[in-house]
Backbone as CSV, one residue per row, in Angstrom:
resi,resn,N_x,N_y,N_z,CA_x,CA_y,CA_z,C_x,C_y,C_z
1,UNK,-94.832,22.990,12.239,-94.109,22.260,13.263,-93.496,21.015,12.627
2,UNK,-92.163,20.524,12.918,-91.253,20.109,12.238,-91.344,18.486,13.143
3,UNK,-91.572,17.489,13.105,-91.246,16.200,13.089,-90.461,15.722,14.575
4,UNK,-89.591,16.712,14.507,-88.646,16.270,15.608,-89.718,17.086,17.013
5,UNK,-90.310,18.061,16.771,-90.611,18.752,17.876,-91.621,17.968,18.373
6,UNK,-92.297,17.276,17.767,-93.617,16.544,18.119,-93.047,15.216,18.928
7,UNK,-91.832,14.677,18.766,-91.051,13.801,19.408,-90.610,14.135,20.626
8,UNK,-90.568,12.791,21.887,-90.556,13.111,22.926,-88.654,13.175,23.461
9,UNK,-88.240,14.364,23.833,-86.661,14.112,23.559,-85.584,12.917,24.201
10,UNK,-86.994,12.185,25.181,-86.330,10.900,25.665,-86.234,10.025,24.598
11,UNK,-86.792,9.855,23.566,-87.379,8.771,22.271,-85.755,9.064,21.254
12,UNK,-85.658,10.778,20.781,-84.621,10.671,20.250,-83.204,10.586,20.406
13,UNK,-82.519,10.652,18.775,-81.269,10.305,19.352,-80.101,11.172,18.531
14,UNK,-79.166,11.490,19.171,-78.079,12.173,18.645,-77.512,11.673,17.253
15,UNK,-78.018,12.063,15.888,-76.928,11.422,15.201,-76.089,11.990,14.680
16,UNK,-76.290,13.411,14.600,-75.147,13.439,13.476,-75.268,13.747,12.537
17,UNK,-77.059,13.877,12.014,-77.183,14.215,10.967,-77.715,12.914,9.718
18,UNK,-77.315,11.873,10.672,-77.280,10.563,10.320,-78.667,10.088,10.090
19,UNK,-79.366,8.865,9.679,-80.597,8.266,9.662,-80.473,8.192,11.472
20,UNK,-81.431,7.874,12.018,-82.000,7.383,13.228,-81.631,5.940,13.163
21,UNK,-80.909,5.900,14.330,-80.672,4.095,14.480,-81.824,3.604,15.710
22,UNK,-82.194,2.742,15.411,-83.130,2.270,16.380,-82.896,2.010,17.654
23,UNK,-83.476,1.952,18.533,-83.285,2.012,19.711,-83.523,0.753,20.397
24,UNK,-82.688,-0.299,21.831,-82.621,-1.325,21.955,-84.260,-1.555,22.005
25,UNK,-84.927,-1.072,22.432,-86.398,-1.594,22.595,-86.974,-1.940,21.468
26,UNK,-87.200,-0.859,20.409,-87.257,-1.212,18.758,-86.902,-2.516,18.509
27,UNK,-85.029,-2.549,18.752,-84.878,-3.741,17.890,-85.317,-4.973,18.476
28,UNK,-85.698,-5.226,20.233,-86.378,-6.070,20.569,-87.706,-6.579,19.693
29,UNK,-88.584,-4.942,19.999,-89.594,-5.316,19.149,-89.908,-5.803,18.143
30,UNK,-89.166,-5.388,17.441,-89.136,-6.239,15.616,-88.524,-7.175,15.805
31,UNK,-88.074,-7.963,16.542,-87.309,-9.229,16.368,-88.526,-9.873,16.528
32,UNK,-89.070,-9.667,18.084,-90.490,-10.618,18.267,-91.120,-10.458,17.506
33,UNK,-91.020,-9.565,16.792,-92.551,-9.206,15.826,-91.882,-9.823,14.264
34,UNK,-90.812,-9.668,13.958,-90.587,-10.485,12.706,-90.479,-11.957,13.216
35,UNK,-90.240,-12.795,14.326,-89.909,-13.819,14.775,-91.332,-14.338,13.982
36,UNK,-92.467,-13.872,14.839,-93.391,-14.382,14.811,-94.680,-14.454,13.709
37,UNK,-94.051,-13.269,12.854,-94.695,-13.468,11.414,-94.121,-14.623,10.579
38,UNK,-92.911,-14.622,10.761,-91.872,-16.117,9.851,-92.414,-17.025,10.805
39,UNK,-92.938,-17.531,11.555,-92.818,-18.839,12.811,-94.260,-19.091,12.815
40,UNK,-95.266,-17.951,12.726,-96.871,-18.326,12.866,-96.847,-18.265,14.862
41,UNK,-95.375,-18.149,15.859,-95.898,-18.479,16.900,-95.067,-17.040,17.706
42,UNK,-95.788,-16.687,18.548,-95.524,-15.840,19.187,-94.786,-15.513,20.187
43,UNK,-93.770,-14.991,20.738,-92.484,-14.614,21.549,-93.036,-14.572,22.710
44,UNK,-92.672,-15.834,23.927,-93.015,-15.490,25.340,-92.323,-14.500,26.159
45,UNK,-90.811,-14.912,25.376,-89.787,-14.135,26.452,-88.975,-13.682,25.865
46,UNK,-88.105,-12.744,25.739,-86.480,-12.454,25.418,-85.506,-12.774,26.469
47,UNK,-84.441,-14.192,26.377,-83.946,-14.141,27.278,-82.332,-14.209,27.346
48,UNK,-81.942,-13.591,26.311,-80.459,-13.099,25.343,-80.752,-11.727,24.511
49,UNK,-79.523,-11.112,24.299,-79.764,-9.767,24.086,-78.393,-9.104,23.900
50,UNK,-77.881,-8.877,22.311,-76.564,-8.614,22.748,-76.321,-8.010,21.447
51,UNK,-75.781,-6.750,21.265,-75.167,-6.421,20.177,-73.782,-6.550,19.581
52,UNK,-73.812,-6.850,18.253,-72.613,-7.719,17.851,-71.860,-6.349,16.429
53,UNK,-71.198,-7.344,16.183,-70.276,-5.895,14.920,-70.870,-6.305,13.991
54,UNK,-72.039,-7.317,13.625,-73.408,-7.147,12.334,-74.396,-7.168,12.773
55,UNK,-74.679,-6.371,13.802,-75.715,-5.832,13.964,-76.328,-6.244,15.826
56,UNK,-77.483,-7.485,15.602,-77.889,-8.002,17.090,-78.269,-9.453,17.091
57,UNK,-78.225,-9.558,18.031,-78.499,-11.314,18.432,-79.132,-11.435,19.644
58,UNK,-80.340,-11.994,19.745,-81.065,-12.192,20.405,-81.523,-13.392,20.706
59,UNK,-82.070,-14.013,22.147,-82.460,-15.634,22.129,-83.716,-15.274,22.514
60,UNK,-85.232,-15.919,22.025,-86.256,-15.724,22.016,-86.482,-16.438,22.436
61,UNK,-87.924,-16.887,23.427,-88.377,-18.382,23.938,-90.147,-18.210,23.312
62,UNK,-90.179,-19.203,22.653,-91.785,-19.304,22.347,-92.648,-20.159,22.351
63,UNK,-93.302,-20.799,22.424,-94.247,-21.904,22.714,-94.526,-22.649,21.691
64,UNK,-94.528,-23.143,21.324,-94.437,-24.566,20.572,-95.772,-25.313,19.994
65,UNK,-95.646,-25.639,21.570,-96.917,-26.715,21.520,-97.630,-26.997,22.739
66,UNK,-99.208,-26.291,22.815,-99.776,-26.511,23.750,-100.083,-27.764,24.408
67,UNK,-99.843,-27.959,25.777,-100.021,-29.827,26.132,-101.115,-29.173,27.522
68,UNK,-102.098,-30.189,28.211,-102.664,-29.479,29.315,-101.798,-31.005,29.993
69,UNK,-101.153,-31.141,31.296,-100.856,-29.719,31.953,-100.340,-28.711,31.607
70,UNK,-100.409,-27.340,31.674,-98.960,-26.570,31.129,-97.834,-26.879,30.908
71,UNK,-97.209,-27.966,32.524,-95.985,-27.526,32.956,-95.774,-28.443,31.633
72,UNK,-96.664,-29.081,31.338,-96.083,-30.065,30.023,-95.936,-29.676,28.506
73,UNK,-96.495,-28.182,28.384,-96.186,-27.725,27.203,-94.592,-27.331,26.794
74,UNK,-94.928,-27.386,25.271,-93.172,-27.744,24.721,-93.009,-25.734,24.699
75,UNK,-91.677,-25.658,24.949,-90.812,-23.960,24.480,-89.861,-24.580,23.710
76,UNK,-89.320,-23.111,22.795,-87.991,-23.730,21.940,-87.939,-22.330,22.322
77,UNK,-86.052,-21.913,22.297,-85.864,-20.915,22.342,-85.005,-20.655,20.594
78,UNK,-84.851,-19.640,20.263,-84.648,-19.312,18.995,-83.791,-18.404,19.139
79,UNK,-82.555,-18.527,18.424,-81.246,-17.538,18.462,-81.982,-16.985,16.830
80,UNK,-81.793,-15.441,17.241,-82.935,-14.533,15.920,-81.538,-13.323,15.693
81,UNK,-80.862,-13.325,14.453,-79.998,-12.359,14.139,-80.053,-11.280,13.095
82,UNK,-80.008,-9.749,13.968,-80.727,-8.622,13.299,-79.853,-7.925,12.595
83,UNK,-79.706,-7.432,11.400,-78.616,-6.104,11.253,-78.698,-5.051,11.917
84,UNK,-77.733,-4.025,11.804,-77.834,-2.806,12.704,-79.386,-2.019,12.701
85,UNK,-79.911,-2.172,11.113,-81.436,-1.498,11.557,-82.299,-2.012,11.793
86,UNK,-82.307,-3.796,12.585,-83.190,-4.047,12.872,-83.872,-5.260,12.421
87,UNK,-83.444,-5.225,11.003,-84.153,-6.547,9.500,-83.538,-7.719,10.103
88,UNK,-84.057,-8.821,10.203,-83.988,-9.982,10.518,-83.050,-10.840,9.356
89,UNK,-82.119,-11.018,9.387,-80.852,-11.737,8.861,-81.138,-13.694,9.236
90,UNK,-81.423,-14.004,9.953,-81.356,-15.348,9.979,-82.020,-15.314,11.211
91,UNK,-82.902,-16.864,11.781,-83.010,-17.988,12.778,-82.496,-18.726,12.845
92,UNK,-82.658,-19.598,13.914,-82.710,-20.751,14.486,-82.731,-21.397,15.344
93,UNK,-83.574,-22.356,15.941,-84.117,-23.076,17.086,-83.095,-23.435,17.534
94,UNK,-82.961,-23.574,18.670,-81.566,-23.861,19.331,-81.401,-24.930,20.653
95,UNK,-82.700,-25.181,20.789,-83.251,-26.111,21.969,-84.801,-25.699,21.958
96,UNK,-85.207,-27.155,22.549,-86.815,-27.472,22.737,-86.955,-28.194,23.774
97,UNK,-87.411,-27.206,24.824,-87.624,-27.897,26.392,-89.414,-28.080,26.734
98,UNK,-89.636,-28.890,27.465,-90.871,-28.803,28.478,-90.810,-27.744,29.562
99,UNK,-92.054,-27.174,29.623,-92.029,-25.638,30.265,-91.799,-25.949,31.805
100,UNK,-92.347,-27.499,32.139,-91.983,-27.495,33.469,-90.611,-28.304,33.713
101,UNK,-89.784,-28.520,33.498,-88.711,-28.953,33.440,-87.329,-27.767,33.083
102,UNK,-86.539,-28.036,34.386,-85.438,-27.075,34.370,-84.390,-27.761,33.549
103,UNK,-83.399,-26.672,32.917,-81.849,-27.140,32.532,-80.831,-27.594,33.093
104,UNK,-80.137,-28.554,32.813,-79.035,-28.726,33.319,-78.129,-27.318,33.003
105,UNK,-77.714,-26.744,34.426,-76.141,-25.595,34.111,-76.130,-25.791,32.729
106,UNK,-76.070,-24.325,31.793,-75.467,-23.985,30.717,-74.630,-22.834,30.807
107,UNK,-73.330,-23.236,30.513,-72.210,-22.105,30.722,-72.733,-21.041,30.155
108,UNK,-72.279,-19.445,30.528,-73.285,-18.399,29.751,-74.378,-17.722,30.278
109,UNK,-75.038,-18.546,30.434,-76.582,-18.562,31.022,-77.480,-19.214,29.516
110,UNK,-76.722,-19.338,29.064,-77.918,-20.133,27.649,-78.267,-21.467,27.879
């Protein structure tokens, strides 16, 4: 039994003959998951998500720095840019808010 049959046919993907390109969930996953091996801190949220003509771009929100109260702990969100298979090409922090404190309107939604 051959590889593909053991695969669930929702999982795969048409290529062509091609390598397997990853799938948007994948490349979510490895973003948080490479985010947070380079950072030491772990991905609360994904809250950007967009594929580009080198690959993906994603805005991550992660926690910072624990404060008690909560609402007083620090987030930074992190613009994280993937190539098409996924490999992490660059960061960078892009803002550092208090968790209880809203934004002023950012055109976009960023």
């Amino acid at each position: 039994m051959n590889d593909s049959q053991n695969t669930p046919k929702s999982s795969r993907r048409q290529t062509g003959g091609a390598d397997k390109q990853p799938t948007p969930m994948e490349i979510l996953r490895q973003a948080r998951s490479q985010l947070a091996e380079l950072t030491g801190m772990n991905a609360e949220t994904v809250s950007s998500f967009e594929q580009t003509e080198d690959g993906w771009t994603l805005e991550i929100e992660v926690l910072e720095l624990v404060r008690v109260p909560d609402t007083m702990s620090l987030l930074a969100s992190y613009q994280v840019d993937l190539d098409p298979e996924g490999q992490l090409t660059g960061y960078r922090r892009v803002r550092r808010y208090e968790r209880g404190r809203s934004d002023a309107h950012r055109p976009g939604g960023r």
